[in-house]
Structures are given as C-alpha cells and as structure tokens.
C-alpha atoms as an extended CHARMM CRD file, in Angstrom:
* protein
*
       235  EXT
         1         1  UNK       CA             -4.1860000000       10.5990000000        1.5880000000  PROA      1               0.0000000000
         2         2  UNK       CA             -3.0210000000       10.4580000000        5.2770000000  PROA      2               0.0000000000
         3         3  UNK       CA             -4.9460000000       10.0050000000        7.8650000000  PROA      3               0.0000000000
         4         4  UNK       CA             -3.8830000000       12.8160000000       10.0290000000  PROA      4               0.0000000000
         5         5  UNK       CA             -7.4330000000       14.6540000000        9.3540000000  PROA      5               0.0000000000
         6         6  UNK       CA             -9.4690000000       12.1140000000       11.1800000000  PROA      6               0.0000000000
         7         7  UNK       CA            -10.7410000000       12.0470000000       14.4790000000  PROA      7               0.0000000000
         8         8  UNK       CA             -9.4760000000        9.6870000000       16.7280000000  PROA      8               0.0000000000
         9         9  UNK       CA            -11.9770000000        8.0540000000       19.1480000000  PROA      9               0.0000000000
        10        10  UNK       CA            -11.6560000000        9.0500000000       23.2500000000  PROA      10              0.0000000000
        11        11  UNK       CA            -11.4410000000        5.7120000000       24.4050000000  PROA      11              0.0000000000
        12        12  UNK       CA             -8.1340000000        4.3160000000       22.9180000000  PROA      12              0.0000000000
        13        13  UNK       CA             -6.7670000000        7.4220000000       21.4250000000  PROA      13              0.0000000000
        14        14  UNK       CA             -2.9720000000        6.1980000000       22.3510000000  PROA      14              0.0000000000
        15        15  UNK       CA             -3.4440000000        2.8980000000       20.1360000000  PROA      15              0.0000000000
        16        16  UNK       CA             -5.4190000000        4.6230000000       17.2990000000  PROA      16              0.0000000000
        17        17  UNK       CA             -2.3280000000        7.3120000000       16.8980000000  PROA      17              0.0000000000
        18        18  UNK       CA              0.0200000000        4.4970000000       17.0780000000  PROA      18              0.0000000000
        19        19  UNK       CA             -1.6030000000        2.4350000000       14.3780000000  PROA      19              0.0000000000
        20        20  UNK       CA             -2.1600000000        5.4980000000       12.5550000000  PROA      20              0.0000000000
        21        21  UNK       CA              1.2050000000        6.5240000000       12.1580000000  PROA      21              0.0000000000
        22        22  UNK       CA              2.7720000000        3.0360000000       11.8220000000  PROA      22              0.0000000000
        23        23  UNK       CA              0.7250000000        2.8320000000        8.9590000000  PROA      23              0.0000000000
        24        24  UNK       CA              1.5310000000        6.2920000000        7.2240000000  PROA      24              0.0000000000
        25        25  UNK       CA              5.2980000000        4.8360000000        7.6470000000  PROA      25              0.0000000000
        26        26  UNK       CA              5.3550000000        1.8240000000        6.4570000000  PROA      26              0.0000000000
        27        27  UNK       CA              3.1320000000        2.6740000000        3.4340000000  PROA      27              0.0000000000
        28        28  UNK       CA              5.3130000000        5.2920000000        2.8070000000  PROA      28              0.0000000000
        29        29  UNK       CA              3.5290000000        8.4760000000        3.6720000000  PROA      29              0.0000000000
        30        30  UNK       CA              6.1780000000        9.3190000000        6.0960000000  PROA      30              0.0000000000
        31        31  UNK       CA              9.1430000000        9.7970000000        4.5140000000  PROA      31              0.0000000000
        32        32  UNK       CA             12.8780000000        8.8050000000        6.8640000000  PROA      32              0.0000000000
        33        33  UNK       CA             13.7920000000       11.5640000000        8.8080000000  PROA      33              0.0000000000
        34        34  UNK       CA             10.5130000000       13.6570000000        8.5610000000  PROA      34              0.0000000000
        35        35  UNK       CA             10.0000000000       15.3480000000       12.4200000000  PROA      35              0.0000000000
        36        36  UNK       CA              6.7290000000       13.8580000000       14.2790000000  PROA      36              0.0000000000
        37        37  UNK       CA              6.3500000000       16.9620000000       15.7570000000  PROA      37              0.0000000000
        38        38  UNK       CA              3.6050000000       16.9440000000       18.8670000000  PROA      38              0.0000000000
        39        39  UNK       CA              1.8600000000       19.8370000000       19.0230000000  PROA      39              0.0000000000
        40        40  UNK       CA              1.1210000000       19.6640000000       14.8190000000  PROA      40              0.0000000000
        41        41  UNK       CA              0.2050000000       16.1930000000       15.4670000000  PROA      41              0.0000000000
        42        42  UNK       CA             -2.2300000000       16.7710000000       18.5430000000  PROA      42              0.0000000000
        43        43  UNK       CA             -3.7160000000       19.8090000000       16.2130000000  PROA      43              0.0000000000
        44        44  UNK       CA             -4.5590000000       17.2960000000       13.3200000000  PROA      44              0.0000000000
        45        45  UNK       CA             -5.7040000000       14.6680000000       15.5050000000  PROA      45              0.0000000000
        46        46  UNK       CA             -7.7750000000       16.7400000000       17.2090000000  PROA      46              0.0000000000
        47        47  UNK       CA             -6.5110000000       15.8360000000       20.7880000000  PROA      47              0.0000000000
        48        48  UNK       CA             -4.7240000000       16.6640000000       23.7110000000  PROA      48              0.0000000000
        49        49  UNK       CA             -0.6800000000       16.3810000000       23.5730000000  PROA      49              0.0000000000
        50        50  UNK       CA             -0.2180000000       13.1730000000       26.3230000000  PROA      50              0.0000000000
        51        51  UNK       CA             -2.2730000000       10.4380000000       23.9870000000  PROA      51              0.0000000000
        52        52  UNK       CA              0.1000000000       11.5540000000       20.9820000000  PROA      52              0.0000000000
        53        53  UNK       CA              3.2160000000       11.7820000000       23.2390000000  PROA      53              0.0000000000
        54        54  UNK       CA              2.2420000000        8.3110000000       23.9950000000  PROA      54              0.0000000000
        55        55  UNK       CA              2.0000000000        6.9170000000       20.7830000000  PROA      55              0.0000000000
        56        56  UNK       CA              5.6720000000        8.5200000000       20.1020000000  PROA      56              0.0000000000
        57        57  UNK       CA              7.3900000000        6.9520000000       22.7390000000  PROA      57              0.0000000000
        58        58  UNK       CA              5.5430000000        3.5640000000       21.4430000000  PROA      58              0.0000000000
        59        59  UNK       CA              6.9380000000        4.2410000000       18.0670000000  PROA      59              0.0000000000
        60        60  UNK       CA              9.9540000000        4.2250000000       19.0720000000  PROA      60              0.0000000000
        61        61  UNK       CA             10.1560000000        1.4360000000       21.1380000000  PROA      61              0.0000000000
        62        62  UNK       CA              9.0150000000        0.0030000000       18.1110000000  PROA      62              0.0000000000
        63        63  UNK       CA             11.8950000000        1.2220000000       16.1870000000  PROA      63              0.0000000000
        64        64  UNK       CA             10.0070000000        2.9400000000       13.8580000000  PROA      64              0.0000000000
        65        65  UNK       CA             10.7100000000        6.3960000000       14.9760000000  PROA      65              0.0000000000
        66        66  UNK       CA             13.2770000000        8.0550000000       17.0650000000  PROA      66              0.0000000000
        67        67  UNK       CA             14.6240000000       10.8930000000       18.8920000000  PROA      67              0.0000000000
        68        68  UNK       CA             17.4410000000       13.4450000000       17.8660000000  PROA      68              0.0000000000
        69        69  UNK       CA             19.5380000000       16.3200000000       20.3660000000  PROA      69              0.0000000000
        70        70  UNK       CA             17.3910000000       19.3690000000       19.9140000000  PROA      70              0.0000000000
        71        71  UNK       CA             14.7150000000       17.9020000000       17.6310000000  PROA      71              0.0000000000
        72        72  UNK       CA             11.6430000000       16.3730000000       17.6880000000  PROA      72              0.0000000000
        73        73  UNK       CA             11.3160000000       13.2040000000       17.1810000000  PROA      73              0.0000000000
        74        74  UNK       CA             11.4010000000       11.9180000000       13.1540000000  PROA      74              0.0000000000
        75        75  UNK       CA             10.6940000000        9.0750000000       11.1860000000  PROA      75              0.0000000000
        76        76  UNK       CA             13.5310000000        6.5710000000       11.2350000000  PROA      76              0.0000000000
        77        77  UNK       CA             16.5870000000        6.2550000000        8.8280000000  PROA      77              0.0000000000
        78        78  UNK       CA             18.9620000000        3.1000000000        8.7410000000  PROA      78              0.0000000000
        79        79  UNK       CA             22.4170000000        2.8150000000        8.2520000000  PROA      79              0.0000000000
        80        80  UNK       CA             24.0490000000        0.2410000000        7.0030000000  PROA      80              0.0000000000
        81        81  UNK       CA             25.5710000000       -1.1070000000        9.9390000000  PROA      81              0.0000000000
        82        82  UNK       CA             21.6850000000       -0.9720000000       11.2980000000  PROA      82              0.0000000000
        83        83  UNK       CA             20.3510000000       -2.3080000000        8.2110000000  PROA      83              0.0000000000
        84        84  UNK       CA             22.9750000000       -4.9940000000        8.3950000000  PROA      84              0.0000000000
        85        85  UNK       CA             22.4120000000       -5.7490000000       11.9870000000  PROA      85              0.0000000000
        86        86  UNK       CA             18.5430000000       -6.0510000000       11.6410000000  PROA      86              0.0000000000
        87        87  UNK       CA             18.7540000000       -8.5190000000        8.1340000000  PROA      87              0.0000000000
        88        88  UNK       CA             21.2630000000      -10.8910000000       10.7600000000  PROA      88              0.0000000000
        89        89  UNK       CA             18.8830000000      -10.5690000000       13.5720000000  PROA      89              0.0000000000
        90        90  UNK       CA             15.8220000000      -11.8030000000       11.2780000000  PROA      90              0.0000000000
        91        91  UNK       CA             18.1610000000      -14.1580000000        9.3050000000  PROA      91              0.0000000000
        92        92  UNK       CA             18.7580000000      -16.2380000000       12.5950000000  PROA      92              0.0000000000
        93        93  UNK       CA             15.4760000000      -15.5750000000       14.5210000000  PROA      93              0.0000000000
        94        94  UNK       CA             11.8970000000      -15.4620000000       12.0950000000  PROA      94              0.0000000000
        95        95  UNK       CA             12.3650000000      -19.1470000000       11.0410000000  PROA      95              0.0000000000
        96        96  UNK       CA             12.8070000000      -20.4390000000       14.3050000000  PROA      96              0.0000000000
        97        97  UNK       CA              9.6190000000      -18.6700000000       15.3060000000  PROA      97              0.0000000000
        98        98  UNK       CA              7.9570000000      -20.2570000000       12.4890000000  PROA      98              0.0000000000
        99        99  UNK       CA              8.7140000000      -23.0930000000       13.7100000000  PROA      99              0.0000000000
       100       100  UNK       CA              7.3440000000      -23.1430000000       17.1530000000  PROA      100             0.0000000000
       101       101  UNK       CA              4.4710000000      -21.1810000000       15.4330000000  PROA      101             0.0000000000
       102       102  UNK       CA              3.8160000000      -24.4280000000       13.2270000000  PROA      102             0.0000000000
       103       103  UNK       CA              4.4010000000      -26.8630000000       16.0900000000  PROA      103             0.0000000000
       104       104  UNK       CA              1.9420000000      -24.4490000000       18.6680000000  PROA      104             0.0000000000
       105       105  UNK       CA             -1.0360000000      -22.9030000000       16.6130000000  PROA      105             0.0000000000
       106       106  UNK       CA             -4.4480000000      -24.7050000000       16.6000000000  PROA      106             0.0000000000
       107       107  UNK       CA             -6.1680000000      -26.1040000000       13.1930000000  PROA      107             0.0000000000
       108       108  UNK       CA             -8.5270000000      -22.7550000000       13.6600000000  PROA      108             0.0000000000
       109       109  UNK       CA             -5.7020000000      -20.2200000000       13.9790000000  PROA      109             0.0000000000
       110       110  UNK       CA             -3.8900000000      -21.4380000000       11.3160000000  PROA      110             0.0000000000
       111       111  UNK       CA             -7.3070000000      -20.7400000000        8.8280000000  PROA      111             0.0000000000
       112       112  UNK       CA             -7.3570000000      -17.5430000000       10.4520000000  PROA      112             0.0000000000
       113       113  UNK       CA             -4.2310000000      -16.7820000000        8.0610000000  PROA      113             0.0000000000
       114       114  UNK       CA             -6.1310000000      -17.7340000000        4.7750000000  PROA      114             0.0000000000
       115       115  UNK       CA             -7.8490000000      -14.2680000000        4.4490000000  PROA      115             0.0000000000
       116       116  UNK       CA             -4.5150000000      -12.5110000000        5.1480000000  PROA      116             0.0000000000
       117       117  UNK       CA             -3.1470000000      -14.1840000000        2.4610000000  PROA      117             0.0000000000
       118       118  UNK       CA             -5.9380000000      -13.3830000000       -0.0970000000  PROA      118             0.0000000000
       119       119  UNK       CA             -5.3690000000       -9.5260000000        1.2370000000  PROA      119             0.0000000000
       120       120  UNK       CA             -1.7130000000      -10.2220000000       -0.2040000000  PROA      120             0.0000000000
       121       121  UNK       CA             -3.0690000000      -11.5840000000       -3.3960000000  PROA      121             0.0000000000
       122       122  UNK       CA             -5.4540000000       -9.1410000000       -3.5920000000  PROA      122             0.0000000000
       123       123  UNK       CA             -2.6330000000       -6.5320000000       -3.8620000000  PROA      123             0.0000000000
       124       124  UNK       CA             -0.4700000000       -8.3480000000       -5.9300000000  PROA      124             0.0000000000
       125       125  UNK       CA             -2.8140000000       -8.8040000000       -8.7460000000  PROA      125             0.0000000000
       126       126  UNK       CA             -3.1370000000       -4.9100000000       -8.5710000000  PROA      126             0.0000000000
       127       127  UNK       CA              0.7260000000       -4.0080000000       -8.3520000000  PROA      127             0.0000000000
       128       128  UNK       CA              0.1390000000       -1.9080000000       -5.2450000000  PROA      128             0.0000000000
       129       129  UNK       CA              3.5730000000       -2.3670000000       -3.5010000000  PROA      129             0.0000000000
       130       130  UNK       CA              2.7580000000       -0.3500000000       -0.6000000000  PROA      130             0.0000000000
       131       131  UNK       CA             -0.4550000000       -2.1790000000        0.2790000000  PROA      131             0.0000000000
       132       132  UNK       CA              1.0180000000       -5.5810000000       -1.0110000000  PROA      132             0.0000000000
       133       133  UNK       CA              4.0460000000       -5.0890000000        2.2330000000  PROA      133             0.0000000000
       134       134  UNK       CA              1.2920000000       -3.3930000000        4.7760000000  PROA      134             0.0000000000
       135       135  UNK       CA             -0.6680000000       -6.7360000000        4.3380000000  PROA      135             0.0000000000
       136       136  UNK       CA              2.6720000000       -8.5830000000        4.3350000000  PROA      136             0.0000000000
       137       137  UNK       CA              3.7580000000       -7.5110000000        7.8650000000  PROA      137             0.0000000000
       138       138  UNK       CA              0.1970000000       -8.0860000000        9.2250000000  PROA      138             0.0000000000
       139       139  UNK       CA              0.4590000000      -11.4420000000        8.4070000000  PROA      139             0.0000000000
       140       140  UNK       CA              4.1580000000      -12.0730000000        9.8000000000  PROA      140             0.0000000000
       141       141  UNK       CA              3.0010000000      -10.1530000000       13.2520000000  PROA      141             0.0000000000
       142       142  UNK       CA             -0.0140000000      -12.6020000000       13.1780000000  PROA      142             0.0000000000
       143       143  UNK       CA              2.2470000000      -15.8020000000       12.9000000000  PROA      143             0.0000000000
       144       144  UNK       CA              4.5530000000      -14.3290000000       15.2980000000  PROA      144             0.0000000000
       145       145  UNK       CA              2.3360000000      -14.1060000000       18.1010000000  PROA      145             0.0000000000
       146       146  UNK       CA              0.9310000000      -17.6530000000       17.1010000000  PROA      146             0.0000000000
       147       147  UNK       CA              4.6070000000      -18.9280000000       18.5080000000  PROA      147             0.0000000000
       148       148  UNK       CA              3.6480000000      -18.3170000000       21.7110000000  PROA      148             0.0000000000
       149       149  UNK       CA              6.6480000000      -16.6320000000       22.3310000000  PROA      149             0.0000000000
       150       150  UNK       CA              6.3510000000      -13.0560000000       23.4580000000  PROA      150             0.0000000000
       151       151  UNK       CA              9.7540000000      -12.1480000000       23.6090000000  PROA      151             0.0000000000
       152       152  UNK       CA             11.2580000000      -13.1020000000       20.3770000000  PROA      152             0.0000000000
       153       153  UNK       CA              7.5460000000      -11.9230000000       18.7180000000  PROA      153             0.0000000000
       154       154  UNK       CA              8.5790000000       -8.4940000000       19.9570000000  PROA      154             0.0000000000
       155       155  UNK       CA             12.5010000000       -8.5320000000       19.2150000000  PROA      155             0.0000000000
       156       156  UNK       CA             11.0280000000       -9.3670000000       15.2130000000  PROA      156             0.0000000000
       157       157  UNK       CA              8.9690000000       -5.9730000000       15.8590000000  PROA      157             0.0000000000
       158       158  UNK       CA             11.7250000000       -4.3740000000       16.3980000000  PROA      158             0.0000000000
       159       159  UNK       CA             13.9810000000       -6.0720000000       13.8390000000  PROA      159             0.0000000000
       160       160  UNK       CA             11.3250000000       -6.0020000000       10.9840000000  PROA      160             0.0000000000
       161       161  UNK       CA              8.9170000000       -3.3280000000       11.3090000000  PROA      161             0.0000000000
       162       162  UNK       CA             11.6300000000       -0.3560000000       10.5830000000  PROA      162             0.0000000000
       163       163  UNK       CA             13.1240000000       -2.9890000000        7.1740000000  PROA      163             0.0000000000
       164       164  UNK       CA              9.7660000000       -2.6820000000        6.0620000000  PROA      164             0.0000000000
       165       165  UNK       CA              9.5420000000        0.6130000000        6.8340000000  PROA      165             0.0000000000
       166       166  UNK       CA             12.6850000000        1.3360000000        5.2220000000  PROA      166             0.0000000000
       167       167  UNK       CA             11.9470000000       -0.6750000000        2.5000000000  PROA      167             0.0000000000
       168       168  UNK       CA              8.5150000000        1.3540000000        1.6900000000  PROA      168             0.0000000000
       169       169  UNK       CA              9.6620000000        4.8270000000        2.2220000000  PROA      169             0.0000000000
       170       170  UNK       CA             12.2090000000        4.7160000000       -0.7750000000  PROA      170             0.0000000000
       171       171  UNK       CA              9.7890000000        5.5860000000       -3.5580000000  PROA      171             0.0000000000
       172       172  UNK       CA              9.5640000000        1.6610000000       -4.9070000000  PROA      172             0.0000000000
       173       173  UNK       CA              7.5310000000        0.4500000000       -7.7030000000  PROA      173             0.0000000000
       174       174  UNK       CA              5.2900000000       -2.5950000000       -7.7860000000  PROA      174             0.0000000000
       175       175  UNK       CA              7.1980000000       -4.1490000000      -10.6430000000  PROA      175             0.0000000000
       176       176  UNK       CA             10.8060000000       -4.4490000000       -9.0840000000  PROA      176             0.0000000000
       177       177  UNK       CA              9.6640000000       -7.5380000000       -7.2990000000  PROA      177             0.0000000000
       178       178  UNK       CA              7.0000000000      -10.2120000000       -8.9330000000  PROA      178             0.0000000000
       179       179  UNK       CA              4.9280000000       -9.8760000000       -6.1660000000  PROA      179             0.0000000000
       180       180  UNK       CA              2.5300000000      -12.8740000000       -7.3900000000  PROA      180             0.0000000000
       181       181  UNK       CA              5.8500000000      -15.0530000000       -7.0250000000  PROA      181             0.0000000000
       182       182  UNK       CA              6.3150000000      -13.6490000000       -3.4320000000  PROA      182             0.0000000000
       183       183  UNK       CA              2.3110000000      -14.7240000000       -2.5090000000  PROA      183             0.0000000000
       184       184  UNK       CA              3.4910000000      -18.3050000000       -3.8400000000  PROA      184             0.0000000000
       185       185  UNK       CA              6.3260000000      -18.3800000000       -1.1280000000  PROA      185             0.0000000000
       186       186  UNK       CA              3.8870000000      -17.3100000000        1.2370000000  PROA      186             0.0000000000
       187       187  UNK       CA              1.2630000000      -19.8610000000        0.2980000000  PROA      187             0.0000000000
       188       188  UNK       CA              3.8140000000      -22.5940000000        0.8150000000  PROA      188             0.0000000000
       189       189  UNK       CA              5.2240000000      -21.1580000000        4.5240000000  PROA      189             0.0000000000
       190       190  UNK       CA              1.3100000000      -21.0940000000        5.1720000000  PROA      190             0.0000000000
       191       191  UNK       CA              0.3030000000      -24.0710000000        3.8590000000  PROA      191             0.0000000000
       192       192  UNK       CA              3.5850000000      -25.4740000000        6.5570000000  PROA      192             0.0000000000
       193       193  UNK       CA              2.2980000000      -23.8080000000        9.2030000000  PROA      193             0.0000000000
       194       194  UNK       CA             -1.5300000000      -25.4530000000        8.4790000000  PROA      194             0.0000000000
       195       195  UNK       CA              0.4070000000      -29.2960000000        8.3970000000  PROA      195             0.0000000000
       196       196  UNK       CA              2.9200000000      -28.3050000000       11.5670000000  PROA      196             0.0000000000
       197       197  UNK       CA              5.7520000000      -29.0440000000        9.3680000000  PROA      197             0.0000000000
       198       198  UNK       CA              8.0960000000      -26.4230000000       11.0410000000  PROA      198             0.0000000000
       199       199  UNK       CA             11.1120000000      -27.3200000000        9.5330000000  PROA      199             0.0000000000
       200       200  UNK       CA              8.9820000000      -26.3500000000        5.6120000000  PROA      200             0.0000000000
       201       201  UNK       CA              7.8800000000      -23.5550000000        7.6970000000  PROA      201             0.0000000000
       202       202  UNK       CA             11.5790000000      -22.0160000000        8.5200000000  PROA      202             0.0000000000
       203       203  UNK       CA             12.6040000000      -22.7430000000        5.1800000000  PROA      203             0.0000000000
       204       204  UNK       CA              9.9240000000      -20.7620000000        3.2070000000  PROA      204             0.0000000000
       205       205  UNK       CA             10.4950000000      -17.9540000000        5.7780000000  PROA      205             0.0000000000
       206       206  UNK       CA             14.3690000000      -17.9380000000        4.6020000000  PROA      206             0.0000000000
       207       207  UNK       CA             13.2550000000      -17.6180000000        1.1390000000  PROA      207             0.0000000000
       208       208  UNK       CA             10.8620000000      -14.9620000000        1.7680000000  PROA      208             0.0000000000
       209       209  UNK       CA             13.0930000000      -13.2500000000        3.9760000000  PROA      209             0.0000000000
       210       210  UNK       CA             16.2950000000      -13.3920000000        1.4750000000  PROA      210             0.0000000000
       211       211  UNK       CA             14.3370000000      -11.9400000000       -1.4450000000  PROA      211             0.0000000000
       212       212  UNK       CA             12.9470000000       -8.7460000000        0.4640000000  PROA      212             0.0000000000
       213       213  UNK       CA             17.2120000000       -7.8100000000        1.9640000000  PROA      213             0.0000000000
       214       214  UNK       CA             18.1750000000       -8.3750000000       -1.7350000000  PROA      214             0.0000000000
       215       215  UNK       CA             15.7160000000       -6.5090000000       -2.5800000000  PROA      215             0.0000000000
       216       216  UNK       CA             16.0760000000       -3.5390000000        0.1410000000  PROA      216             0.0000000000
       217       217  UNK       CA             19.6760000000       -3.9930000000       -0.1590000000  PROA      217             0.0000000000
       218       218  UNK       CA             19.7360000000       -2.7630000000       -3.9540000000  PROA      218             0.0000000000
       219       219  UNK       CA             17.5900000000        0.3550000000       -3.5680000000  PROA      219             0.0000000000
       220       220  UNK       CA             20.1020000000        1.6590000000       -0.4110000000  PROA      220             0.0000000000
       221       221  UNK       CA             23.0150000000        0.9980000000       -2.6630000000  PROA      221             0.0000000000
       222       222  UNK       CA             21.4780000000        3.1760000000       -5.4610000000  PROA      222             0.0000000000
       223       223  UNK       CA             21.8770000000        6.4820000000       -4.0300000000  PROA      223             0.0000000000
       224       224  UNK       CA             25.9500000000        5.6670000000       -3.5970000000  PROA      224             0.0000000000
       225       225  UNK       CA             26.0760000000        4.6330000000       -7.3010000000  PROA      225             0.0000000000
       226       226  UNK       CA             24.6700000000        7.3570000000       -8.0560000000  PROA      226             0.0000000000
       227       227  UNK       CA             26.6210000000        9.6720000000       -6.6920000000  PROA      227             0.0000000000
       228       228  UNK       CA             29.8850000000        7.7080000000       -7.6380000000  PROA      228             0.0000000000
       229       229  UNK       CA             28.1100000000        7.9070000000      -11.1200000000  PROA      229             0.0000000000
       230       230  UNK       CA             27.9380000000       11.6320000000      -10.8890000000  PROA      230             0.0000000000
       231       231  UNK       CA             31.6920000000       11.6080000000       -9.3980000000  PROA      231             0.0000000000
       232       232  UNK       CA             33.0460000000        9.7970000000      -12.3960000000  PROA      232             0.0000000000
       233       233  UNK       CA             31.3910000000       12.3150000000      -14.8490000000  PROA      233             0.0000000000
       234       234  UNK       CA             32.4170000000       15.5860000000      -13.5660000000  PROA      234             0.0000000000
       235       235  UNK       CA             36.2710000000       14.1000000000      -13.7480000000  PROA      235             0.0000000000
C-alpha cells in the first residue's frame, strides 16, 4: 500500500515527501513514466504545494524523477545509452569508494553495518525482492558516506539510485536472483570493510555490482525479444 494517505509531519515535510516517494519508486509502487503530479500529491499528503514542489525538484536531482515539455514531472525511464552510461559510471567509481570507505571508517561505524545486513537477510530468507534491494541501497548509501567523500557519495546517488529504481519497477520476482547468494557477497565486502582491507572491499563491490547489470540488463532486453518474437510470428 503506498504511503500517499499519511500525514506528513510540519517540521520536515520536504524530507518526509522525498523519502516517501523515493521509496514508492524504488520498491516499485511507482511505475517509469507515471506523472508526479503536484497538486494530487499536495491533496494526498495533506499539505501545501511548495514542501511537495520541493521534494520534486530533489527527486530529480536525484535522478529518480524528471521533467517532460508540457508535463508534469514523472517517474524516470532509462534508455539504454543511460542505462549503459550509469553501469560504466558505477563500474569505475563504487569500488574505489569502498576503498577509502575501508581505509576511513572507525571500528564503531563499521558495526553500525551489521544490522543492515541482517535487514538484507531478513528479506532474503522471505523472497521479498523489493524489500531485499530497498535494504540493499540503504546499506550502499551508508558505506558511501563512510568514504568521506561527498562528492563521489553523491555522483553514486545519482548513478545508482535510478538502476535500482529501474531495476524494481519492472515487475521482478524474488527467485530470478538467489538473493541468499547476493547477502554472502555482501557479508564478505562487509566483513573487508570491518578489517580495512580495501582492495577485498573493491573487489566484492565488482561482484556485487556485475550480478545486479546482468541482471537488470536481461529484464530491459526482454521487452525487444519479445516483440522481435511477436515480429517473427506474424511473418
């Protein structure tokens, strides 16, 4: 159920809409291409039109939405070339920042990770795909900022979120990917980033990383085969 119905406290109504709707689009609930249109969302969130204005521009600074000539502003939808460009982007940039994440974090910031992790288990064991990736990204934002380096923590944000988001919105199911495999990989990068070994750290990351494009990449090739599929059949 989305979360449009609730309330949204007065004192950080901008943030709450934002994390609200990043959330209803990268679990899925927001389909690519479906208008964010103001005034509906004010009405459900029960506020004014400048905190949810706000929150739009935010989104799509965060790549996660964006706006079209004579529309309102949508949900975002990748091309290829985009979806291309982001994979190369986080191909060449999230295991460096692992890195400096594993040579920078304290011994108490890096046990701040363990209960992330369990959150992934958690949804693993239960097949929830959606939940499993919201988790997912929570943890990678988390180790990003640990790396103490704003800028390329925020060019991954912009890289990464819409993947994810594009990855979720695409009606998956839980068993295309062995999820309790993926937690493994992720207990090894973490278990890295706990002994500073950055270079382990970088590497795990390139594993993780290379199974979720192959993974992505599949599902946006379906639609193509598809229709090639469908093509070949009416000759």
């Amino acid at each position: 159920m989305r979360e449009m119905g609730l309330k949204i406290k007065a004192r950080t109504l901008r943030d709450e809409i934002i994390e609200a709707l990043q959330r209803a689009i990268i679990l899925g609930e927001r389909k690519p291409g479906e208008p964010l249109v103001e005034r509906e969302l004010a009405e459900q969130f029960g506020v004014s039109s400048i905190p949810v204005r706000e929150a739009l521009q935010e989104l799509e600074n965060r790549g996660l939405a964006t706006k079209r000539p004579n529309y309102s502003c949508c949900v975002i939808e990748l091309t290829r070339e985009e979806l291309d460009q982001m994979f190369e982007l986080r191909a060449l940039l999230e295991p460096q920042v692992m890195a400096w994440a594993a040579e920078r974090m304290t011994a108490e910031e890096a046990e701040e990770l363990q209960p992330m992790l369990k959150e992934l288990q958690r949804a693993a064991a239960r097949k929830d795909f959606a939940q499993y990736f919201f988790h997912d990204l929570r943890l990678h934002r988390r180790i990003w900022e640990l790396s103490r380096n704003r800028i390329a923590a925020q060019a991954l944000e912009r890289a990464v979120l819409p993947l994810f988001a594009f990855g979720l919105m695409r009606d998956h199911r839980a068993e295309e990917l062995d999820l309790m495999q993926e937690v493994e990989k992720h207990q090894r990068m973490i278990t890295a980033l706990g002994n500073g070994n950055g270079k382990q750290a970088a590497e795990a990351i390139g594993r993780i990383a290379a199974g979720f494009e192959s993974h992505v990449r599949v599902d946006a090739e379906r639609p193509t085969r598809l229709k090639a599929m469908k093509k070949s059949l009416r000759k």
